[in-house]
Chimera marker file (.cmm) of the C-alpha trace (Angstrom):
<marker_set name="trace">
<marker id="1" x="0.000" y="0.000" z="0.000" r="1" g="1" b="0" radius="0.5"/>
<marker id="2" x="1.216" y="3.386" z="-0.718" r="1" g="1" b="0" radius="0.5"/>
<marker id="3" x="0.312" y="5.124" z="2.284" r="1" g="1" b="0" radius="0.5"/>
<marker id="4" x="2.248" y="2.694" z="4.219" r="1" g="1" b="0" radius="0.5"/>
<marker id="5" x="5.631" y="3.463" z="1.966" r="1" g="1" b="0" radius="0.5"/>
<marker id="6" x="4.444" y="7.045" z="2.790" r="1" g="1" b="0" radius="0.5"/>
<marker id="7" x="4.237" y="7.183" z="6.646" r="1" g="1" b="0" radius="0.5"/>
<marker id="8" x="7.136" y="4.842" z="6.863" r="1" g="1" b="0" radius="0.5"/>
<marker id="9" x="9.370" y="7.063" z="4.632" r="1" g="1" b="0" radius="0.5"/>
<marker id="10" x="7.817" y="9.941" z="7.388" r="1" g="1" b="0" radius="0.5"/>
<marker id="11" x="9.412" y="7.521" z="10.545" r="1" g="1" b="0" radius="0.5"/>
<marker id="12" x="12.451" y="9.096" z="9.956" r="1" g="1" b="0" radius="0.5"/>
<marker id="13" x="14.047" y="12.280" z="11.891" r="1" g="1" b="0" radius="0.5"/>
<marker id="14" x="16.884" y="12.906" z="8.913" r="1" g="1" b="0" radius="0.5"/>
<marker id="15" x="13.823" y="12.158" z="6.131" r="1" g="1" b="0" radius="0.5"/>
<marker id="16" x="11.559" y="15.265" z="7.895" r="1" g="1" b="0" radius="0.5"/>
<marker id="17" x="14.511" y="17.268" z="7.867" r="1" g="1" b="0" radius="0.5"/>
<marker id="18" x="14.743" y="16.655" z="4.333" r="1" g="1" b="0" radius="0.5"/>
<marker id="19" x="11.563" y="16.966" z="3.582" r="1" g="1" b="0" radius="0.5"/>
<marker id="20" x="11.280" y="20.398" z="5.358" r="1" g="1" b="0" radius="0.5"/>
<marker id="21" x="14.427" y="21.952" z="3.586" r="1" g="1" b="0" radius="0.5"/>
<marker id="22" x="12.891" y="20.215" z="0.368" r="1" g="1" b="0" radius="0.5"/>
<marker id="23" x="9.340" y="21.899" z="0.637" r="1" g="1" b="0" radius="0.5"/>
<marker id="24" x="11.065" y="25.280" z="0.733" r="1" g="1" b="0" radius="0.5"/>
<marker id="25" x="13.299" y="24.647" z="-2.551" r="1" g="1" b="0" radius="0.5"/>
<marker id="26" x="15.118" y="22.077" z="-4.912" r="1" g="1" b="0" radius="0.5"/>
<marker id="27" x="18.312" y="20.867" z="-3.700" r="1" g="1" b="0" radius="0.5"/>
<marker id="28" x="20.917" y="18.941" z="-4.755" r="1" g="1" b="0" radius="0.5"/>
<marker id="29" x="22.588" y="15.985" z="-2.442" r="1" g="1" b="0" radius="0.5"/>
<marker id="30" x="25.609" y="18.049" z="-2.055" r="1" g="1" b="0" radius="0.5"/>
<marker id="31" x="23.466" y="20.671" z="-0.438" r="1" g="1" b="0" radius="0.5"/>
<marker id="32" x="21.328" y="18.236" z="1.956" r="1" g="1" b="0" radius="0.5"/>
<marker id="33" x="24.924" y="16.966" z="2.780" r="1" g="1" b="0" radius="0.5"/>
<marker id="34" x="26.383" y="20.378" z="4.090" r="1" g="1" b="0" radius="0.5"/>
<marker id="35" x="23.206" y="21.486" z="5.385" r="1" g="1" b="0" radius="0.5"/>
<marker id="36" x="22.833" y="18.335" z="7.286" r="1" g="1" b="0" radius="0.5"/>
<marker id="37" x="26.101" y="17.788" z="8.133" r="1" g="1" b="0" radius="0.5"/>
<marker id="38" x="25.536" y="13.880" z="6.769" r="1" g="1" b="0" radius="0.5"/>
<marker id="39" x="27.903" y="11.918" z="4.651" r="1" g="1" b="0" radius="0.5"/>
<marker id="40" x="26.668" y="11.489" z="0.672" r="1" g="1" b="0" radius="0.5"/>
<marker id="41" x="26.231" y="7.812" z="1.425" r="1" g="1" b="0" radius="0.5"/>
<marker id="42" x="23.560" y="8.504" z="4.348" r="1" g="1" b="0" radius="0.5"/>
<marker id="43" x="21.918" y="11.068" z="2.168" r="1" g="1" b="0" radius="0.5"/>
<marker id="44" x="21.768" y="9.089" z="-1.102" r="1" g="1" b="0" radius="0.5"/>
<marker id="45" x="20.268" y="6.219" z="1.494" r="1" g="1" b="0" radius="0.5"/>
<marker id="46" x="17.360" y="8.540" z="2.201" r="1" g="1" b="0" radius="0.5"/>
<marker id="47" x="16.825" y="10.466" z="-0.606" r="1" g="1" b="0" radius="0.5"/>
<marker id="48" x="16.245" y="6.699" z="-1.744" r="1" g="1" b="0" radius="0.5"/>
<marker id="49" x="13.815" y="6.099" z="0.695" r="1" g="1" b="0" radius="0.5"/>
<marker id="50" x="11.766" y="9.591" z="-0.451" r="1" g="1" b="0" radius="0.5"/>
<marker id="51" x="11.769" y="8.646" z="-3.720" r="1" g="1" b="0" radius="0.5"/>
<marker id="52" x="10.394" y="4.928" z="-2.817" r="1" g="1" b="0" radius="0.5"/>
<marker id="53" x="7.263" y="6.507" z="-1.199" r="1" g="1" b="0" radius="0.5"/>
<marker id="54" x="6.821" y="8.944" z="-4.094" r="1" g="1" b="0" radius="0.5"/>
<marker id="55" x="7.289" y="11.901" z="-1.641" r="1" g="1" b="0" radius="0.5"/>
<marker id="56" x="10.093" y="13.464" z="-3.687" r="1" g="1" b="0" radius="0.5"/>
<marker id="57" x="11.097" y="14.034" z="-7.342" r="1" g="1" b="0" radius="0.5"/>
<marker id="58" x="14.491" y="15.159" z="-9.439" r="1" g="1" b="0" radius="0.5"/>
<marker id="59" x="15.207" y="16.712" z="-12.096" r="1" g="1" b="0" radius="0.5"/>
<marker id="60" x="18.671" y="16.518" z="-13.589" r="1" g="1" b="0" radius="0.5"/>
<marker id="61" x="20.633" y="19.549" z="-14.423" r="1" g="1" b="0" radius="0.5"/>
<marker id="62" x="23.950" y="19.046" z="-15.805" r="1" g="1" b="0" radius="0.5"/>
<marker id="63" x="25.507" y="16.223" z="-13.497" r="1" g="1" b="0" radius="0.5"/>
<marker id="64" x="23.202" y="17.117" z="-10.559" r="1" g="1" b="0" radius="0.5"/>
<marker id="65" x="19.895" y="15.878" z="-9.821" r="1" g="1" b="0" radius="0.5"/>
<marker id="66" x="17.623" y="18.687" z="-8.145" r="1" g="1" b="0" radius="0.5"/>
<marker id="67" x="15.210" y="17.232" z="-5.736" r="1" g="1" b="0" radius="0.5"/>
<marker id="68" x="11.597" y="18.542" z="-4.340" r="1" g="1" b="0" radius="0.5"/>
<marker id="69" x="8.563" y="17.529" z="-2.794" r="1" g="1" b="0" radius="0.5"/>
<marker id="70" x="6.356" y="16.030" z="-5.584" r="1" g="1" b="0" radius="0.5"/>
<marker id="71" x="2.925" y="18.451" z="-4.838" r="1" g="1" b="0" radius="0.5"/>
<marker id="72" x="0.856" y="15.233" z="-6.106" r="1" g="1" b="0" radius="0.5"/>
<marker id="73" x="1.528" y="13.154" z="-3.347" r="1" g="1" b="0" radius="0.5"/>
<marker id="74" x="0.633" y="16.035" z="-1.628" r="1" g="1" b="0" radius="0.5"/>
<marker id="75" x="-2.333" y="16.475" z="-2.776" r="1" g="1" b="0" radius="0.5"/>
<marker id="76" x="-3.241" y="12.458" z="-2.688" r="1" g="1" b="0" radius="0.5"/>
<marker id="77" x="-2.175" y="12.580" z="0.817" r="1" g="1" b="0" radius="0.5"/>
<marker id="78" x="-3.641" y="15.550" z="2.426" r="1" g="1" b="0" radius="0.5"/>
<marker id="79" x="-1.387" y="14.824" z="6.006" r="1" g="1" b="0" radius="0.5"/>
<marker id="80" x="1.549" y="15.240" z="4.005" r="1" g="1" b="0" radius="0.5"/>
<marker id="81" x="0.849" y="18.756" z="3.375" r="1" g="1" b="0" radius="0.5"/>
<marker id="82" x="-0.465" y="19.402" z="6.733" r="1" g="1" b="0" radius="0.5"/>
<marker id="83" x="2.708" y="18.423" z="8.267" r="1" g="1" b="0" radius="0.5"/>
<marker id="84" x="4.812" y="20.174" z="6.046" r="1" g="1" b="0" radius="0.5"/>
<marker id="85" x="2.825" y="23.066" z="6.013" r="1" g="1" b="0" radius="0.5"/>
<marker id="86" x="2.221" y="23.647" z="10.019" r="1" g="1" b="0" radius="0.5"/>
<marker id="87" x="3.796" y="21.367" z="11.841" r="1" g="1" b="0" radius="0.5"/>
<marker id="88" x="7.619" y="21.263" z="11.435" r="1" g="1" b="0" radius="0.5"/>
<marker id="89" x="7.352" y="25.356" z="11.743" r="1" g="1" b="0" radius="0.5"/>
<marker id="90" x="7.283" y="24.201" z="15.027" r="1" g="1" b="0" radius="0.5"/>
<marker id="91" x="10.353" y="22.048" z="15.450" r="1" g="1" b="0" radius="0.5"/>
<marker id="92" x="13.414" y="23.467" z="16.616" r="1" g="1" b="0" radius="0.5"/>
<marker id="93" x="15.834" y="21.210" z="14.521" r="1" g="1" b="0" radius="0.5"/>
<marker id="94" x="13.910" y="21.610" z="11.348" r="1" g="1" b="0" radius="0.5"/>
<marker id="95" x="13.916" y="25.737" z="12.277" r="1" g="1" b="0" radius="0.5"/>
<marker id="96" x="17.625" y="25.099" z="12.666" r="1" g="1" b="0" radius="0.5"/>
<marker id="97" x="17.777" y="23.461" z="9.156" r="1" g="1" b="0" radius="0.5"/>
<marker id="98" x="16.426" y="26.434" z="7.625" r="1" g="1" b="0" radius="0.5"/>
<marker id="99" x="18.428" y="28.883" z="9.353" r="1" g="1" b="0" radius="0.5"/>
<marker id="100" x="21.323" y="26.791" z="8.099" r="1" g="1" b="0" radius="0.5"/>
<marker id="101" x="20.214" y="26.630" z="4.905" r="1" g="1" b="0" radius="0.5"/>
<marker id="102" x="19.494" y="30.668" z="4.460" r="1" g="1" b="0" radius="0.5"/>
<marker id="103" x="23.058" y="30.561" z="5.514" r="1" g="1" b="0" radius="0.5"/>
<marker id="104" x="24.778" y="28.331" z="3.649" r="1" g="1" b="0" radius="0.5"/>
<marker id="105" x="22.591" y="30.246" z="0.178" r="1" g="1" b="0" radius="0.5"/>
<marker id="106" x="24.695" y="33.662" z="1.743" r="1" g="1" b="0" radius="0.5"/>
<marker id="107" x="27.835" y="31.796" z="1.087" r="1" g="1" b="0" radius="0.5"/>
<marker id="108" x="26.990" y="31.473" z="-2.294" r="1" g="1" b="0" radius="0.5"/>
<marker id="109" x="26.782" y="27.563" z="-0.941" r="1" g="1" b="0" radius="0.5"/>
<marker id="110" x="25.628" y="25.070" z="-4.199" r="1" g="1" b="0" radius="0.5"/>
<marker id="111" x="26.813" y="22.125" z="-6.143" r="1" g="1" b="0" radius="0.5"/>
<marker id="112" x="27.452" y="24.510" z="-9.085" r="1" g="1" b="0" radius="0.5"/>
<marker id="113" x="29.421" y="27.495" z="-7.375" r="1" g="1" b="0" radius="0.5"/>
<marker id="114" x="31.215" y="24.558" z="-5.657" r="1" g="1" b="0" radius="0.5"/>
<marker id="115" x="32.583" y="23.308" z="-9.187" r="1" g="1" b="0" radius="0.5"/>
<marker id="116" x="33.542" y="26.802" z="-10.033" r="1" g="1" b="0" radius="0.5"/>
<marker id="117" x="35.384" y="27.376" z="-7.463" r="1" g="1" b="0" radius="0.5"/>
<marker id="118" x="37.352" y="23.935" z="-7.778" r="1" g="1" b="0" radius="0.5"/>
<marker id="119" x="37.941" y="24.903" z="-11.417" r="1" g="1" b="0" radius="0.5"/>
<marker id="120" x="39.656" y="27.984" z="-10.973" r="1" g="1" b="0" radius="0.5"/>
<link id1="1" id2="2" r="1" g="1" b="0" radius="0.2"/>
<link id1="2" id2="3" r="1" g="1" b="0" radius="0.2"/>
<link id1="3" id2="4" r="1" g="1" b="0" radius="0.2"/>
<link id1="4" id2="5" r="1" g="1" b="0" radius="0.2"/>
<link id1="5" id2="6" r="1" g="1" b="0" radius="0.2"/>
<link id1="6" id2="7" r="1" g="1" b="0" radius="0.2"/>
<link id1="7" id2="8" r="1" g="1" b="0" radius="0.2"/>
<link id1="8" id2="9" r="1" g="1" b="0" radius="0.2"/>
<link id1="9" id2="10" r="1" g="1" b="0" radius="0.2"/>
<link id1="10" id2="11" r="1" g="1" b="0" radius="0.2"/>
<link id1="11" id2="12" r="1" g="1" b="0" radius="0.2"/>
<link id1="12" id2="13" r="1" g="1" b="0" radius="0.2"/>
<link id1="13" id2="14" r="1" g="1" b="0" radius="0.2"/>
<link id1="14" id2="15" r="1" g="1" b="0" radius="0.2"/>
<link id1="15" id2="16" r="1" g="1" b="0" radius="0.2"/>
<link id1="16" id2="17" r="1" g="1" b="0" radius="0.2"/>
<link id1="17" id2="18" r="1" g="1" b="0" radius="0.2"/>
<link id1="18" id2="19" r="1" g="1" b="0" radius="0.2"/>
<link id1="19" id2="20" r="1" g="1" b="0" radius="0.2"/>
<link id1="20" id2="21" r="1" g="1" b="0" radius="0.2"/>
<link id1="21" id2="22" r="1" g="1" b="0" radius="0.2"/>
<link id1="22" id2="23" r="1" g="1" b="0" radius="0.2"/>
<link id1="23" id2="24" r="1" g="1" b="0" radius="0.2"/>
<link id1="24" id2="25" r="1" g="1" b="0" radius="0.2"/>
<link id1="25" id2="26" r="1" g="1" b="0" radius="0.2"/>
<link id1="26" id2="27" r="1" g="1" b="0" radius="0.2"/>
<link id1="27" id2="28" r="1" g="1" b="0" radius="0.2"/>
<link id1="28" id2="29" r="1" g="1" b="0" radius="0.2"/>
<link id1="29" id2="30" r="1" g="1" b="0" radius="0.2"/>
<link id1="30" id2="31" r="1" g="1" b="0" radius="0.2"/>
<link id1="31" id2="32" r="1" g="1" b="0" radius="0.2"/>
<link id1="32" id2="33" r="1" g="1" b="0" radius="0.2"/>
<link id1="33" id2="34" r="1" g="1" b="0" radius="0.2"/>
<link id1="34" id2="35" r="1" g="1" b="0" radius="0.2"/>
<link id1="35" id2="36" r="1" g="1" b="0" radius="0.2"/>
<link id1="36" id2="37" r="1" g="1" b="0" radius="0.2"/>
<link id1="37" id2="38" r="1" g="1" b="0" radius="0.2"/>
<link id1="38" id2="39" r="1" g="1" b="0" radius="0.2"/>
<link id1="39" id2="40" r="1" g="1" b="0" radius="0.2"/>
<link id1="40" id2="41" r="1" g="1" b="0" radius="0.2"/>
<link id1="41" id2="42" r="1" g="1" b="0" radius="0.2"/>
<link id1="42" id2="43" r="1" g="1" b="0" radius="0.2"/>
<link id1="43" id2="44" r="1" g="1" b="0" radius="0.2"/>
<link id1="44" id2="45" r="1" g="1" b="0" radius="0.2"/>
<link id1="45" id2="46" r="1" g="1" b="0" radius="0.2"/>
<link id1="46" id2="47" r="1" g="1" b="0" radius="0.2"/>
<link id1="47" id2="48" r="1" g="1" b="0" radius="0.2"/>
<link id1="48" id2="49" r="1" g="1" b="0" radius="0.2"/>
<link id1="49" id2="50" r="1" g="1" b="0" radius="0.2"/>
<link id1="50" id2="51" r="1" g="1" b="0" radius="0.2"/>
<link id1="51" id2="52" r="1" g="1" b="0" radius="0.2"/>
<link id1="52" id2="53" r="1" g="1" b="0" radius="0.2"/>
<link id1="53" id2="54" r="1" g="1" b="0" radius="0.2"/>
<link id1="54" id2="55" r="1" g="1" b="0" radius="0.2"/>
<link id1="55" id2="56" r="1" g="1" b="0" radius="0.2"/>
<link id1="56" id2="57" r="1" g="1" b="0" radius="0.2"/>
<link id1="57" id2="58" r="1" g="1" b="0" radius="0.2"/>
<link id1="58" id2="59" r="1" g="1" b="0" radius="0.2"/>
<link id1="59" id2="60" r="1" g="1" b="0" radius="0.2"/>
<link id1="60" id2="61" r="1" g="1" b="0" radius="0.2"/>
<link id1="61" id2="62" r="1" g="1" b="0" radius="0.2"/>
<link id1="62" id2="63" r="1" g="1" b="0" radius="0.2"/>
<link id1="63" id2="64" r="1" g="1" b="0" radius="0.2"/>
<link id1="64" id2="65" r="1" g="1" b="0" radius="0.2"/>
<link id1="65" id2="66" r="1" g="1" b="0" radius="0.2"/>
<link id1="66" id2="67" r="1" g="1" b="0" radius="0.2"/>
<link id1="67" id2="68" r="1" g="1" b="0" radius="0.2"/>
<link id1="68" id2="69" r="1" g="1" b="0" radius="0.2"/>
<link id1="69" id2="70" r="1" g="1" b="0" radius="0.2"/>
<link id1="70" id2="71" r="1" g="1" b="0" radius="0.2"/>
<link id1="71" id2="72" r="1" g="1" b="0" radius="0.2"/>
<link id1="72" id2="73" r="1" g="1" b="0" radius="0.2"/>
<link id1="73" id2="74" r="1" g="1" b="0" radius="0.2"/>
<link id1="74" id2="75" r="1" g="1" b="0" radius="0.2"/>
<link id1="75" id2="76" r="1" g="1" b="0" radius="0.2"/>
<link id1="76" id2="77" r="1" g="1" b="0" radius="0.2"/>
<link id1="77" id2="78" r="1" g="1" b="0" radius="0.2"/>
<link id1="78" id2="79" r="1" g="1" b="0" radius="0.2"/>
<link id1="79" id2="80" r="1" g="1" b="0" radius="0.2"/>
<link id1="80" id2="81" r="1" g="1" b="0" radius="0.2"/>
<link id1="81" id2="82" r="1" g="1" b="0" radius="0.2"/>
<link id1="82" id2="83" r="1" g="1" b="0" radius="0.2"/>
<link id1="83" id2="84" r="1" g="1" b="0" radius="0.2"/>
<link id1="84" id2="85" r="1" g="1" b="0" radius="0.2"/>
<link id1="85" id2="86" r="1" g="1" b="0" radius="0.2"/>
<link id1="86" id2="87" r="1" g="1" b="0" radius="0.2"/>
<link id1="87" id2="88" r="1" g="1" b="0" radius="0.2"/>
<link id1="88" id2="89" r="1" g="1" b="0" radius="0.2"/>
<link id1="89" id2="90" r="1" g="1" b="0" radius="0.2"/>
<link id1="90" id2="91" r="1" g="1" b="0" radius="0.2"/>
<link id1="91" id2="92" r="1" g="1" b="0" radius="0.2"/>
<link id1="92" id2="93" r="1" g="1" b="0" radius="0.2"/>
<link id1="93" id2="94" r="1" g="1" b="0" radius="0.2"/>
<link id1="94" id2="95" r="1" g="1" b="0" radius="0.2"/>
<link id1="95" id2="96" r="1" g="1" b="0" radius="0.2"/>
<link id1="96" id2="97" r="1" g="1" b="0" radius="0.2"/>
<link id1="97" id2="98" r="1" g="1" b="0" radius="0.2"/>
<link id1="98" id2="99" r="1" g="1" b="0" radius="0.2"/>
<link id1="99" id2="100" r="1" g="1" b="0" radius="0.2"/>
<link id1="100" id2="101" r="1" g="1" b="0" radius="0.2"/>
<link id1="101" id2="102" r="1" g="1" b="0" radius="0.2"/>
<link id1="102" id2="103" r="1" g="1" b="0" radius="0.2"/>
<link id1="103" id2="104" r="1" g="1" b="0" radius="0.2"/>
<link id1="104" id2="105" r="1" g="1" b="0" radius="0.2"/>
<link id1="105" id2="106" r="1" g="1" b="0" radius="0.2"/>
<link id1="106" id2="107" r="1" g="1" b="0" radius="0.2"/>
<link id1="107" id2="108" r="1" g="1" b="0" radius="0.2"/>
<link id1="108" id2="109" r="1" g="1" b="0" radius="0.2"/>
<link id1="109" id2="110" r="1" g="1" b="0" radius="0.2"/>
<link id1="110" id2="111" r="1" g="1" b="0" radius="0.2"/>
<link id1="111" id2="112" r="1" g="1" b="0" radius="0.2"/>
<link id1="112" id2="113" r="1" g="1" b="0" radius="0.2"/>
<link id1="113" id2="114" r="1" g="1" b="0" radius="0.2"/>
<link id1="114" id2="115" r="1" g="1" b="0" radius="0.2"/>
<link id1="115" id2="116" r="1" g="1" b="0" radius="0.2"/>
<link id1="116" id2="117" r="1" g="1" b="0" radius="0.2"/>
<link id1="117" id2="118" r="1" g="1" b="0" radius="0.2"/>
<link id1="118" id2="119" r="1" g="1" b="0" radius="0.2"/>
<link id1="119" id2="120" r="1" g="1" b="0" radius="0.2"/>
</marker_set>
């Protein structure tokens, strides 16, 4: 059943903190790395996971794949929404996340300005 894959993918403290810096924009793995301070292996591992449950999509650009919430499972699954929406606003790791994210976007932080910088 798909709402199983769903709230199981949910079960996850590192998958809502994904999912929270995912509702607000695309992002690459690189980025949820940094911002998560998690290795590539544990992100690829559940990014995997999202994907599975049809919570998240990518789209490729160049050798990156830019991920987001996918608004149709969204929309199927009206809790999904709810909890992105409302209730991690009011958890203080995912409020952390963002703050870390806003800065690491300051930096000029990103998979692409990262490549620039090691080509020069």
């Amino acid at each position: 059943m798909e709402v199983v894959k769903v709230i199981k993918a949910l079960a996850d403290e590192t998958r809502i903190r994904m999912l929270n810096l995912l509702y607000k924009e695309p992002l690459c793995v690189c980025d949820l790395e940094e911002i998560l301070e998690i290795a590539q292996s544990n992100a690829s591992r559940h990014l995997t996971k999202l994907k599975s449950a049809k919570l998240i999509v990518g789209n490729k650009q160049a050798q990156w794949i830019y991920y987001r919430v996918d608004k149709k499972i969204l929309a199927r699954y009206p809790f999904t929404e709810e909890l992105l929406c409302r209730g991690l606003d009011k958890s203080p790791q995912c409020q952390k996340d963002l703050v870390r994210l806003k800065r690491y976007q300051n930096r000029g932080g990103n998979c692409e300005a990262d490549l620039k910088l090691d080509d020069q």
